[in-house]
C-alpha positions in Angstrom: -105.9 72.9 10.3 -102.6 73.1 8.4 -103.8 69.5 6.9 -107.1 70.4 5.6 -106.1 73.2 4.0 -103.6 70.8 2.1 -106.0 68.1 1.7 -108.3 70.5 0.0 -105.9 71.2 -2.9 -106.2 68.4 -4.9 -103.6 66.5 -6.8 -99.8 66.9 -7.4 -96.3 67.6 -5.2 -96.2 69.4 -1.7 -95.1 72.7 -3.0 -97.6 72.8 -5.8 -100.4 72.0 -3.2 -98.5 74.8 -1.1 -98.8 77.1 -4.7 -102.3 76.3 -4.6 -103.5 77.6 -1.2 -100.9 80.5 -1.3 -102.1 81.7 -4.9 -105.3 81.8 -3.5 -105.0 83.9 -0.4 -102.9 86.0 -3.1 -106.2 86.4 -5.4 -108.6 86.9 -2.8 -106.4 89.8 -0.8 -105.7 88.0 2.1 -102.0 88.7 1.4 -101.9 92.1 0.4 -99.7 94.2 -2.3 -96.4 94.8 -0.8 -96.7 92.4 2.0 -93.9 90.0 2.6 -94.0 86.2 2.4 -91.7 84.7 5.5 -90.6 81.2 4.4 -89.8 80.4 8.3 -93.6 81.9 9.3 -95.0 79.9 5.9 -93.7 76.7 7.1 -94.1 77.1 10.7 -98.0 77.9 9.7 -98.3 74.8 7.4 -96.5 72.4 9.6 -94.0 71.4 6.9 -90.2 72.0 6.1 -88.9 75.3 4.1 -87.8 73.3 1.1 -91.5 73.3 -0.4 -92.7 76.8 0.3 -89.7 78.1 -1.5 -90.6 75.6 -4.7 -94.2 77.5 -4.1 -92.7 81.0 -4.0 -90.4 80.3 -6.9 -93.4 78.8 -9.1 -95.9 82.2 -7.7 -92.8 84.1 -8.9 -93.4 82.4 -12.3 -96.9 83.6 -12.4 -95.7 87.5 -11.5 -97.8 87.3 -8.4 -95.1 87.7 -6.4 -91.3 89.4 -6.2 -88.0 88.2 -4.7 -85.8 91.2 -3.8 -81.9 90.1 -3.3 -81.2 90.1 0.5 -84.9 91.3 1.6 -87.1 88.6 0.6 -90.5 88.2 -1.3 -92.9 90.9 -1.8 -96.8 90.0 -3.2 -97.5 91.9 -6.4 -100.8 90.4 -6.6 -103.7 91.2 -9.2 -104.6 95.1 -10.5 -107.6 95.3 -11.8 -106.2 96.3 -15.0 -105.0 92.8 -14.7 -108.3 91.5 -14.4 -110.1 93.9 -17.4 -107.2 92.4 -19.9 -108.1 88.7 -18.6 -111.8 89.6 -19.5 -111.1 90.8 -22.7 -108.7 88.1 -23.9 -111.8 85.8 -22.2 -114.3 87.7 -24.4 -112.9 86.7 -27.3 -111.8 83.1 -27.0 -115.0 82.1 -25.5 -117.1 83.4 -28.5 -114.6 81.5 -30.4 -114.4 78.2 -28.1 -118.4 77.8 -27.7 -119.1 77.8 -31.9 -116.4 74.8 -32.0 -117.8 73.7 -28.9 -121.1 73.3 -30.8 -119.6 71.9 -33.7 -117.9 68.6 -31.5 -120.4 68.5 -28.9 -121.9 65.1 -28.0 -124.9 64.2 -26.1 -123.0 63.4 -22.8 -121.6 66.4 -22.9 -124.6 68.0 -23.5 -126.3 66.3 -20.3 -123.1 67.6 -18.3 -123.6 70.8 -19.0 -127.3 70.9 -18.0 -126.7 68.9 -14.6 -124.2 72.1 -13.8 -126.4 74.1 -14.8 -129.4 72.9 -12.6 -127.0 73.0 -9.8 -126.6 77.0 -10.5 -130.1 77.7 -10.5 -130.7 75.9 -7.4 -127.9 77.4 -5.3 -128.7 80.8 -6.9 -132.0 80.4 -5.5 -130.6 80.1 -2.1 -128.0 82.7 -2.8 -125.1 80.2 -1.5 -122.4 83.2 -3.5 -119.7 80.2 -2.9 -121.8 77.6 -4.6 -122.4 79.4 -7.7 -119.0 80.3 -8.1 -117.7 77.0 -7.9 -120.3 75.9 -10.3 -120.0 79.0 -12.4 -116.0 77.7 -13.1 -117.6 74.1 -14.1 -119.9 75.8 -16.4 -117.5 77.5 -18.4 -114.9 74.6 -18.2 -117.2 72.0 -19.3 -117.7 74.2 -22.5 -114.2 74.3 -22.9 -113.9 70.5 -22.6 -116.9 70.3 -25.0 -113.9 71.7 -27.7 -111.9 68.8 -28.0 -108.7 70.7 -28.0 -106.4 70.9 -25.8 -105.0 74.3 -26.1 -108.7 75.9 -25.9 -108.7 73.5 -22.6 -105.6 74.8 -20.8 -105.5 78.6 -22.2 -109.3 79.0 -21.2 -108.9 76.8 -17.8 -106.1 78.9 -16.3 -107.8 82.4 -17.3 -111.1 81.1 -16.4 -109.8 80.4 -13.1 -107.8 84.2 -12.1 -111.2 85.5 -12.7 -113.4 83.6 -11.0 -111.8 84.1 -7.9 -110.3 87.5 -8.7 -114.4 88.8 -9.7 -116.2 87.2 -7.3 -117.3 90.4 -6.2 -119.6 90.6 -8.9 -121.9 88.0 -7.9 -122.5 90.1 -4.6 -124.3 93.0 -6.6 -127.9 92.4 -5.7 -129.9 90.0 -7.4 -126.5 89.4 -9.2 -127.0 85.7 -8.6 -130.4 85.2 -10.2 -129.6 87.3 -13.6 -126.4 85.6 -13.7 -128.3 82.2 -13.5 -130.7 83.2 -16.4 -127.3 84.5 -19.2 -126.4 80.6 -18.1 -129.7 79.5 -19.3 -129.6 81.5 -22.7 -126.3 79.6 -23.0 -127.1 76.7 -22.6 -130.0 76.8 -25.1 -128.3 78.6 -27.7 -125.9 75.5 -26.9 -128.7 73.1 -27.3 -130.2 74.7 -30.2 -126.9 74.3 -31.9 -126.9 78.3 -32.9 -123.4 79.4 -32.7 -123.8 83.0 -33.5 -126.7 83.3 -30.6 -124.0 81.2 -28.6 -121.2 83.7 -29.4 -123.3 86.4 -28.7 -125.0 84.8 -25.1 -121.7 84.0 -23.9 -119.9 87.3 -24.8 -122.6 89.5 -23.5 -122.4 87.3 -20.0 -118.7 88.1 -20.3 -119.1 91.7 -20.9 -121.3 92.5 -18.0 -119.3 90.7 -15.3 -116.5 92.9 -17.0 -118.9 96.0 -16.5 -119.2 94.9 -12.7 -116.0 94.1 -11.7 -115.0 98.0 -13.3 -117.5 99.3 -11.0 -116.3 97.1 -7.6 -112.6 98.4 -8.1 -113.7 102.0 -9.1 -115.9 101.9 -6.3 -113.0 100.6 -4.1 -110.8 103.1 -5.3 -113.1 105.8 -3.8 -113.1 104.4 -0.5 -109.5 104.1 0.0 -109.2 107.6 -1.3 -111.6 109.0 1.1 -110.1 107.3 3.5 -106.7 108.9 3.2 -108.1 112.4 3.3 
């Protein structure tokens, strides 16, 4: 098992594979805030040697998702949803900036990528395979980043597009969630093909701001519960 998990993490050294899978049980609250990350446990769980899991730690530490405490060991911080609103934000207003030069350096193969992702959304949203769409939802965006030609736009957009995807996931599971979220892809796309970047700015934002609007009311909502539950 400890294998496939690896395996599934793409390129790059054992401790950023190890990273990988740990910043992801991180982001979706499978380690929770305040619980402690055993190095012997981590590696006796993966199958490997200490030596990369404390590279991971060190390189999670980087990314303040986690703590190391002198002589007590390292503590998840993990993601508020404060967090989360500012990553929205700051993804608001690069993406309204990153899809009009998007439009400007766009080429036709680029074009055809997009639309082949975004077929692939509007299939599994009619199926309602939540997993799916994320995963295509991330493509989406990314292959409008790519469609920039810069680099920086690339890599500041990729690793904020990213947090969010997994960290709001719970958005897509608001009712019909998948099918409207299908359709602001669709008005993106054509504003894309139609080579309108103000519509573009304004299709893309709006899509931004109400997965913002929905991933306020999953944490509020959350909040609620767990202080009912302490009563």
């Amino acid at each position: 098992m400890a294998k496939n998990i690896l395996e599934n993490t793409g390129h790059g050294s054992l401790g950023n594979k190890i990273f990988n899978v740990l910043r992801d049980k991180i982001l979706n609250e499978e380690y929770v805030k305040g619980q402690k990350l055993n190095e012997v446990a981590l590696a006796k769980q993966l199958n490997i040697s200490r030596t990369p899991i404390r590279e991971a730690l060190k390189q999670l530490e980087l990314e303040g998702l986690v703590k190391s405490i002198p002589n007590k060991g390292v503590y998840v911080l993990g993601f508020s949803h404060r967090d989360i609103d500012d990553m929205l934000e700051i993804r608001y207003a690069l993406e309204g900036l990153a899809i009009q030069l998007a439009i400007e350096r766009i080429n036709d193969e680029q074009l055809e990528k997009i639309k082949e992702v975004y077929d692939l959304m509007e299939f599994y949203a009619g199926k309602n395979d939540q997993e799916k769409f994320n995963e295509l939802n991330i493509a989406f965006h990314e292959a409008i980043y790519c469609c920039t030609q810069s680099k920086y736009f690339e890599q500041l957009l990729s690793d904020i597009n990213y947090y969010i995807h997994v960290t709001s996931r719970h958005s897509i599971k608001q009712p019909d969630r998948l099918i409207s979220a299908a359709q602001e892809h669709r008005e993106i796309y054509e504003a894309i093909v139609a080579r309108d970047k103000e519509l573009a700015k304004e299709k893309i934002q709006k899509h931004i701001r109400k997965t913002q609007m929905l991933v306020r009311t999953y944490y509020e909502n959350k909040a609620k519960e767990e202080n009912a539950s302490e009563e």
